[in-house]
C-alpha positions as CSV (number, residue, x, y, z in Angstrom):
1,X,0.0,0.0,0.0
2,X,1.0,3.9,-0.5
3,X,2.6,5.8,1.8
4,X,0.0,8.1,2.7
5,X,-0.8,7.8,6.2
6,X,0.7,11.4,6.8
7,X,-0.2,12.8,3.8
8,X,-3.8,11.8,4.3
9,X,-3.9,13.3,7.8
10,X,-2.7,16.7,6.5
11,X,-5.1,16.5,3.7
12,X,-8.0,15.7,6.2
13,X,-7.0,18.4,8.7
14,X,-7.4,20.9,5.7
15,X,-10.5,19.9,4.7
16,X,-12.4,18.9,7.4
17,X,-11.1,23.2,8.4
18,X,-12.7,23.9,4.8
19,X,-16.0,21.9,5.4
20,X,-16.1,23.4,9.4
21,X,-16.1,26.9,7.4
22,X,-18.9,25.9,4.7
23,X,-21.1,24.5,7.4
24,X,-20.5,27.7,9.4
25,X,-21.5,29.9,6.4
26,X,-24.7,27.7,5.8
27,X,-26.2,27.4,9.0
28,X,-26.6,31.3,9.6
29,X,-26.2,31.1,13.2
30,X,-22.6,30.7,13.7
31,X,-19.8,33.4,12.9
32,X,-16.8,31.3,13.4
33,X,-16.3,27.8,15.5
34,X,-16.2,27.7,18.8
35,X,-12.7,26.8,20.3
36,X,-14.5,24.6,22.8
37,X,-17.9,23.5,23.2
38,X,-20.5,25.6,24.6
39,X,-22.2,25.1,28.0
40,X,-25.6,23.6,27.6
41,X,-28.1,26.3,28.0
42,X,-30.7,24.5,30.0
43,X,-29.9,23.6,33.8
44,X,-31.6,20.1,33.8
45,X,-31.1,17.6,36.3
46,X,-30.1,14.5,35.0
47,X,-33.0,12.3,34.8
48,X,-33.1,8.8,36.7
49,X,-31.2,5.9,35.9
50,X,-33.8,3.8,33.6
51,X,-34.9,-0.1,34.8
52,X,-31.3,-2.1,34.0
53,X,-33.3,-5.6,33.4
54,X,-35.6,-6.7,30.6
55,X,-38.0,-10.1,31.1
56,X,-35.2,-11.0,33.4
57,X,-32.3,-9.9,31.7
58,X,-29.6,-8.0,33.0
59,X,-28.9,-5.0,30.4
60,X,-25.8,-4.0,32.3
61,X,-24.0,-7.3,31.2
62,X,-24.6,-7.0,27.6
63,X,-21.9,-5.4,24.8
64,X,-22.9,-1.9,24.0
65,X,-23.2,-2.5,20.7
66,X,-25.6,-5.8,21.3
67,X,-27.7,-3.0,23.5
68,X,-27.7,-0.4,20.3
69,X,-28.7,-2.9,18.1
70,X,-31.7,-4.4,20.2
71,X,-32.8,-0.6,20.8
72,X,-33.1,-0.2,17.1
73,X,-35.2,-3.2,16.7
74,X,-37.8,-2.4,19.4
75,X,-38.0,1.1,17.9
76,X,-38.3,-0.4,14.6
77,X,-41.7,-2.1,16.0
78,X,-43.0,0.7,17.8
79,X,-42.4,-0.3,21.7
80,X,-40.3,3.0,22.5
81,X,-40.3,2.3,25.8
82,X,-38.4,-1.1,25.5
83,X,-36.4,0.6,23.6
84,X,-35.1,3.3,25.7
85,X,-34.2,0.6,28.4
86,X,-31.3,-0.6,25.8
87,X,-30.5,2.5,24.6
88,X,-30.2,4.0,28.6
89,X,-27.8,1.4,29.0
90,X,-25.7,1.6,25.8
91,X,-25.4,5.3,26.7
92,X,-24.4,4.4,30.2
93,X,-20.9,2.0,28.5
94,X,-20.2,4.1,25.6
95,X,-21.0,7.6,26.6
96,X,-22.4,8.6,23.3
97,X,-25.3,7.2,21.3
98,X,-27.7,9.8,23.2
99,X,-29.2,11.4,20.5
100,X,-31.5,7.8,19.6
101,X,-32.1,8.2,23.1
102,X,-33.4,12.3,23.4
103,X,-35.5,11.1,20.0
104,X,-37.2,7.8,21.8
105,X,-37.9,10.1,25.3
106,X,-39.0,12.5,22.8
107,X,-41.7,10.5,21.1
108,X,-42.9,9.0,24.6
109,X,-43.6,13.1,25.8
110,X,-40.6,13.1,28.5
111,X,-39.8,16.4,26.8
112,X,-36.9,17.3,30.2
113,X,-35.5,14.1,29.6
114,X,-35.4,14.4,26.1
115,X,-34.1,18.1,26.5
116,X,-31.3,16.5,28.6
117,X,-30.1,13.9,27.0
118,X,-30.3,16.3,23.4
119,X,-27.7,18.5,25.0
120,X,-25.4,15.7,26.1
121,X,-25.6,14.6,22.6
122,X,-24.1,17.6,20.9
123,X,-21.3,17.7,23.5
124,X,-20.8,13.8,23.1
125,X,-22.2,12.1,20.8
126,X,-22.9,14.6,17.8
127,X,-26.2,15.8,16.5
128,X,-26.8,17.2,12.7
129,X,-28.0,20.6,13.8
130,X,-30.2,21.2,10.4
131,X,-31.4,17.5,10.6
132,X,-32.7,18.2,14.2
133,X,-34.8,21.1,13.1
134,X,-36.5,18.6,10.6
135,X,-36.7,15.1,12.8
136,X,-40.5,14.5,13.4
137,X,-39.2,12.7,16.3
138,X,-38.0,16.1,18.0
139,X,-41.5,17.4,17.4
140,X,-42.9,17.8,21.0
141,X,-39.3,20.1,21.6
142,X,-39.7,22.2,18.7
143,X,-42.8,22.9,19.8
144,X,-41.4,24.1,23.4
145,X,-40.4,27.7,24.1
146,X,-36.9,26.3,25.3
147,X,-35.9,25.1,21.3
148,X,-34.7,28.4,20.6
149,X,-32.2,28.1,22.9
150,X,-30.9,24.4,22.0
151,X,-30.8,25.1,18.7
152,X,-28.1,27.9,18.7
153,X,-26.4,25.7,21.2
154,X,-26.7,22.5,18.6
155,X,-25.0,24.6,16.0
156,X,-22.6,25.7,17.8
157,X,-21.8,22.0,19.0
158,X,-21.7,21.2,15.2
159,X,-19.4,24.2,14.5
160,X,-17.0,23.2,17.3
161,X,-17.1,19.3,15.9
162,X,-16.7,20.4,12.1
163,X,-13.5,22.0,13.1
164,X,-12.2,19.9,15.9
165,X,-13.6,16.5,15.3
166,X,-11.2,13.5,15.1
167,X,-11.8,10.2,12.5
168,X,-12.3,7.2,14.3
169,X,-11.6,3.5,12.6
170,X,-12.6,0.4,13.5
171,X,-11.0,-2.9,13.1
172,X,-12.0,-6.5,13.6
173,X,-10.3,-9.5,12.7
174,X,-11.7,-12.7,11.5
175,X,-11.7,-15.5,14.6
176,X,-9.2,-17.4,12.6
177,X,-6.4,-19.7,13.6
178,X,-3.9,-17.3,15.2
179,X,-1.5,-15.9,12.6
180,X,-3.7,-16.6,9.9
181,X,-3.6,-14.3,7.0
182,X,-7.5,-12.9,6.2
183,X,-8.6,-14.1,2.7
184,X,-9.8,-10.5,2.2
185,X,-10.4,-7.1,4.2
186,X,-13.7,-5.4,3.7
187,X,-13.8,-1.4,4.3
188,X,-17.2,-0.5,5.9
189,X,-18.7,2.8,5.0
190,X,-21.5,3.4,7.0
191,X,-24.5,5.5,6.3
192,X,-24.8,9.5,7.4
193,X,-25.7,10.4,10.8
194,X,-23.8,7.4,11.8
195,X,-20.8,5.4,13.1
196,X,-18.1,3.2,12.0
197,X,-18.9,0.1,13.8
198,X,-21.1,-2.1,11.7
199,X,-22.2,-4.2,15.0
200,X,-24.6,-1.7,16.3
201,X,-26.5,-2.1,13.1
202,X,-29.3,-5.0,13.2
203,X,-29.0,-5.5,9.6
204,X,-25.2,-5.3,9.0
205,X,-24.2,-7.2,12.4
206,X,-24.7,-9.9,10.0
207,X,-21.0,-9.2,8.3
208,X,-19.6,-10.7,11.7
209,X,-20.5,-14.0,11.2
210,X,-20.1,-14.2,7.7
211,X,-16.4,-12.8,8.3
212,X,-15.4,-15.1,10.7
213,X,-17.1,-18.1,8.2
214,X,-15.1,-16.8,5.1
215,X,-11.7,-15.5,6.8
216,X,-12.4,-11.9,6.2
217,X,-11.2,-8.6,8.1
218,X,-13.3,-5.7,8.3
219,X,-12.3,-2.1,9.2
220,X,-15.1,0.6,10.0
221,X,-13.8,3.7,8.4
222,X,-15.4,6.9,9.9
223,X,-17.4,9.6,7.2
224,X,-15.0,12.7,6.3
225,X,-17.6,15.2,8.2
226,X,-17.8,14.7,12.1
227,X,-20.7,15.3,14.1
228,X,-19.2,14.0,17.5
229,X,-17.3,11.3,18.8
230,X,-19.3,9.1,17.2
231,X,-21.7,10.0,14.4
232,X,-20.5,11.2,10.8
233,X,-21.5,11.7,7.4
234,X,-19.4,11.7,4.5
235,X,-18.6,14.7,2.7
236,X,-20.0,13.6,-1.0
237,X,-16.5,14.9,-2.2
238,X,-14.7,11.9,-3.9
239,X,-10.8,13.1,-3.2
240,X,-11.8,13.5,0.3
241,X,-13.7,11.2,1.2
242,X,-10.8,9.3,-0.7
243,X,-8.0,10.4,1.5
244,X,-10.1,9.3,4.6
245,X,-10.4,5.6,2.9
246,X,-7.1,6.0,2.0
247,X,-5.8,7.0,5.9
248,X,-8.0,4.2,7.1
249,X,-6.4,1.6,5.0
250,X,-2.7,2.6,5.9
251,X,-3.0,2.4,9.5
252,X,-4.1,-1.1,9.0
253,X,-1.6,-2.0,6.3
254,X,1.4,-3.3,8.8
255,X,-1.2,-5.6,10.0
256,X,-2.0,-7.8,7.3
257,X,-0.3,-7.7,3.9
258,X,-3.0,-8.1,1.9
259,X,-2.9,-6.5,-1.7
260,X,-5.3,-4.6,-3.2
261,X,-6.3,-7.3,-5.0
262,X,-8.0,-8.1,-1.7
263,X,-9.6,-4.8,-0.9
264,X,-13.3,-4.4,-1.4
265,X,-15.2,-1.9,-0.3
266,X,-18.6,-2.4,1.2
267,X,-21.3,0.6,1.9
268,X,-24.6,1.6,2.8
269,X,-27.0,4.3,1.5
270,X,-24.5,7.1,1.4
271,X,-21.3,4.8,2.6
272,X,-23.0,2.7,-1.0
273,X,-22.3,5.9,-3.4
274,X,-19.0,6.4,-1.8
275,X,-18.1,3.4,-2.2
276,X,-18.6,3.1,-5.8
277,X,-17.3,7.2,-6.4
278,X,-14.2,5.9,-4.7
279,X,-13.3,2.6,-6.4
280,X,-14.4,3.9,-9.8
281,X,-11.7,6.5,-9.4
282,X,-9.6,4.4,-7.9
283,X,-9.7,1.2,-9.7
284,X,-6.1,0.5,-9.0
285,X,-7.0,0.6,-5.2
286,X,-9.6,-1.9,-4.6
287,X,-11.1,-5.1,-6.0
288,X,-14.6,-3.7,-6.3
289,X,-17.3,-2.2,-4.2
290,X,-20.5,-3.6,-3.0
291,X,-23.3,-0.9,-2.6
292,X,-26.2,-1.6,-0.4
293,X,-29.2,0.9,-1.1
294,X,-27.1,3.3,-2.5
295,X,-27.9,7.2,-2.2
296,X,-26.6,10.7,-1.8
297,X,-27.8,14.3,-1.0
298,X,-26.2,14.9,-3.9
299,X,-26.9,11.9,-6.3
300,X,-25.0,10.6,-8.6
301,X,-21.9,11.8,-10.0
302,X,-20.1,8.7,-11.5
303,X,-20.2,10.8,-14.9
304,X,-17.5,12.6,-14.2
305,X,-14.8,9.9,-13.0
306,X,-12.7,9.0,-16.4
307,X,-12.1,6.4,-17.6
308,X,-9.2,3.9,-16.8
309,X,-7.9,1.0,-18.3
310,X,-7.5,-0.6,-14.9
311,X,-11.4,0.1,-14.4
312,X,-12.2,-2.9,-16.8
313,X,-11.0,-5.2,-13.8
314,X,-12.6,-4.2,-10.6
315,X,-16.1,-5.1,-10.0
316,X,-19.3,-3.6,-8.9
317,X,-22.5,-4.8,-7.1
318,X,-25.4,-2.2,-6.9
319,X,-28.0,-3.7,-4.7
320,X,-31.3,-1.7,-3.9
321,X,-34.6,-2.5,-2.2
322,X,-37.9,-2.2,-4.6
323,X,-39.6,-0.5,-1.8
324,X,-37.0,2.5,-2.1
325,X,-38.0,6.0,-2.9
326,X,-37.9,6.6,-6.3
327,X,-35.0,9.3,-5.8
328,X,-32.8,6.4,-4.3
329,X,-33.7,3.8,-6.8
330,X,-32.9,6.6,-9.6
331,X,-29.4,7.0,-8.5
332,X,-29.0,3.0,-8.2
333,X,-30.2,3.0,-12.0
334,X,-27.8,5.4,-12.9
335,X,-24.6,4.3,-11.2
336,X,-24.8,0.8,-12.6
337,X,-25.4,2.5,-16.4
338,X,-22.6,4.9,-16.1
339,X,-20.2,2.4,-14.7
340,X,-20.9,0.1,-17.6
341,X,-20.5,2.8,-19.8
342,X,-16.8,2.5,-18.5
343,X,-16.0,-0.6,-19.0
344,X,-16.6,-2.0,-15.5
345,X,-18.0,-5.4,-14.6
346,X,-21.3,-4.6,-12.7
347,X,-24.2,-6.9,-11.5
348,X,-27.3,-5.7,-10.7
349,X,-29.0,-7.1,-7.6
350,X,-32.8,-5.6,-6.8
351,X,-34.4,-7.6,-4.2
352,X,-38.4,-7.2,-3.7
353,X,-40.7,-6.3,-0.6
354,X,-38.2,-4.0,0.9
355,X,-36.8,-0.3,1.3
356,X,-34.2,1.3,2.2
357,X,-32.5,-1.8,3.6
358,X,-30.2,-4.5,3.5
359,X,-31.5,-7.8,1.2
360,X,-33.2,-9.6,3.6
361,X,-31.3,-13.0,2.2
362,X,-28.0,-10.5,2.4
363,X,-26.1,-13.5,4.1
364,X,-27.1,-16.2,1.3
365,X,-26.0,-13.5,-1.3
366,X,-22.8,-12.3,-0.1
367,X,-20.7,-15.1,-0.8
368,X,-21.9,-15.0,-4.1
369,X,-21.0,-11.8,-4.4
370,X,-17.8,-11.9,-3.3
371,X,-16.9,-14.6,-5.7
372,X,-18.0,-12.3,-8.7
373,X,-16.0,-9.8,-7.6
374,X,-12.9,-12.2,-6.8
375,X,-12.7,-13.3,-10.3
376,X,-10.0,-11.6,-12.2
377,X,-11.5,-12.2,-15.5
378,X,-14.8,-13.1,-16.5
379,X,-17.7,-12.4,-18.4
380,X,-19.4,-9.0,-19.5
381,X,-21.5,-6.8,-17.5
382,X,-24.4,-9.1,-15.8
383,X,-27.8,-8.0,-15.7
């Protein structure tokens, strides 16, 4: 692998400055960024400790990541309050992840705990200012007299993490025979508003067993544009969010010496369109890229990478849920015409009765997948 550990460090420090100042200048609130976060403009007590045990289970034993996850699936069916017993205690072992938990107190009318927990959030975890102005789930605190107030102090949070924020990468080997060398090392790009570690996902946890079946290593790679300590997005910018793939990759390199023959990158929704911006101008970098429900604020814009020789050997899956919104699905459409229109191998993989989602047979497919994109020569584009 390139040298460009340093180099990409420098190159991030620049822009993320750059994108601090463009994020400054949109919001209207903020003049410059703050040089440390602002005090939290609402004296709340911290609200009591929520019940630590679930149908007889103790939460306090469980990984935070298994907690995140289980939160998500019993807000995903509606039983908030279930849900904000696992995310409590997630927030208790990671000391982030409290935005999920202001938005579930939110929806159940505890607007002071809510309130609470929304300031720790932009002091901790990170919270997309505009985005909260727009969640349905902050309704009930719009609607208070007190939103005023936490909104300036959200920007101003955002400001100070747009400027000062640090890129976090996560790494997890494949339970393998010690000293085993990894068959292949999938970069995860997560979606916006989120972080690095697939785990806390309930549809992408499913990568961990499939890893440890096929001798694959995944690294998390943080989006270029921090919210916190632990959400991003990605910036939409293909050198940068390049140079932030490209850091996350050299600080793994001394651990296994895989070539990038062996690199595949693997995204969802926005991670999905980064992934394929990336690798399709950077074909000499990576295997291929695998995009799950790909989409973007600001679409598609595989037009403009050129053309490369080397392009005609990495491989692309475009995967997208019929249930999508037509936007999304529109960008999926595209990417997969104007990557064949360059020569790349690309299979199309729609799967029915869902959204904006992972396949629901995701962990029958992916070794399939994989093998396409393994092969070094092959057939034509695949339908």
């Amino acid at each position: 692998m390139p040298p460009l550990a340093h180099q990409s460090v420098r190159c991030l420090a620049t822009i993320l400055t750059a994108l601090a100042s463009l994020a400054l200048s949109g919001c209207g609130r903020i003049a410059t960024a703050p040089s440390v976060l602002p005090e939290p403009p609402l004296g709340l007590e911290k609200p009591a400790p929520l019940v630590t045990v679930y149908k007889g289970e103790d939460l306090s034993k469980l990984e935070a990541h298994d907690l995140l996850r289980r939160a998500r699936e019993f807000f995903s069916r509606g039983d908030d309050r279930t849900g904000a017993q696992f995310q409590y205690q997630a927030v208790t072992k990671t000391g982030t992840d409290q935005y999920d938990l202001a938005c579930c107190l939110a929806r159940l009318g505890e607007v002071d705990a809510a309130f609470y927990w929304l300031q720790v959030a932009g002091q901790e975890d990170g919270v997309d200012a505009p985005r909260a102005e727009q969640d349905s789930d902050l309704a009930r605190l719009r609607a208070d007299a007190r939103w005023s107030k936490v909104s300036r102090y959200l920007h101003e949070c955002a400001a100070y993490w747009a400027a000062h924020g640090q890129p976090v990468t996560y790494v997890r080997a494949p339970k393998a025979a010690d000293g085993e060398q990894p068959k292949a090392l999938l970069l995860w790009l997560h979606g916006s508003n989120t972080g690095p570690d697939f785990r806390t996902d309930a549809e992408a946890v499913v990568l961990e067993s499939i890893a440890d079946k096929l001798n694959i290593a995944i690294v998390g790679v943080s989006g270029t544009v921090p919210f916190g300590k632990a959400k991003f997005s990605w910036s939409e910018d293909p050198d940068a969010d390049y140079q932030r793939i490209e850091a996350a990759l050299s600080d793994t390199a001394k651990r296994w010496k895989l070539t990038r023959e062996h690199v595949i990158l693997i995204g969802f929704s926005q991670g999905a369109q980064v992934g394929l911006e990336v690798a399709a101008r950077h074909p000499e970098s990576f295997a291929g890229a695998i995009a799950i429900a790909p989409g973007a604020t600001s679409g598609s814009h595989l037009k403009d990478a050129k053309p490369a020789q080397s392009l005609a050997n990495c491989r692309f899956i475009v995967a997208a849920g019929a249930l999508d919104i037509p936007p999304r699905l529109e960008i999926a459409r595209i990417d997969a015409a104007e990557l064949r229109s360059k020569d790349a191998k690309v299979l199309v993989q729609p799967f029915a009765r869902s959204g904006h989602s992972f396949p629901p047979d995701f962990a029958d497919r992916f070794p399939k997948w994989l093998r396409f994109i393994e092969k070094a020569q092959g057939e034509p584009s695949v339908q």
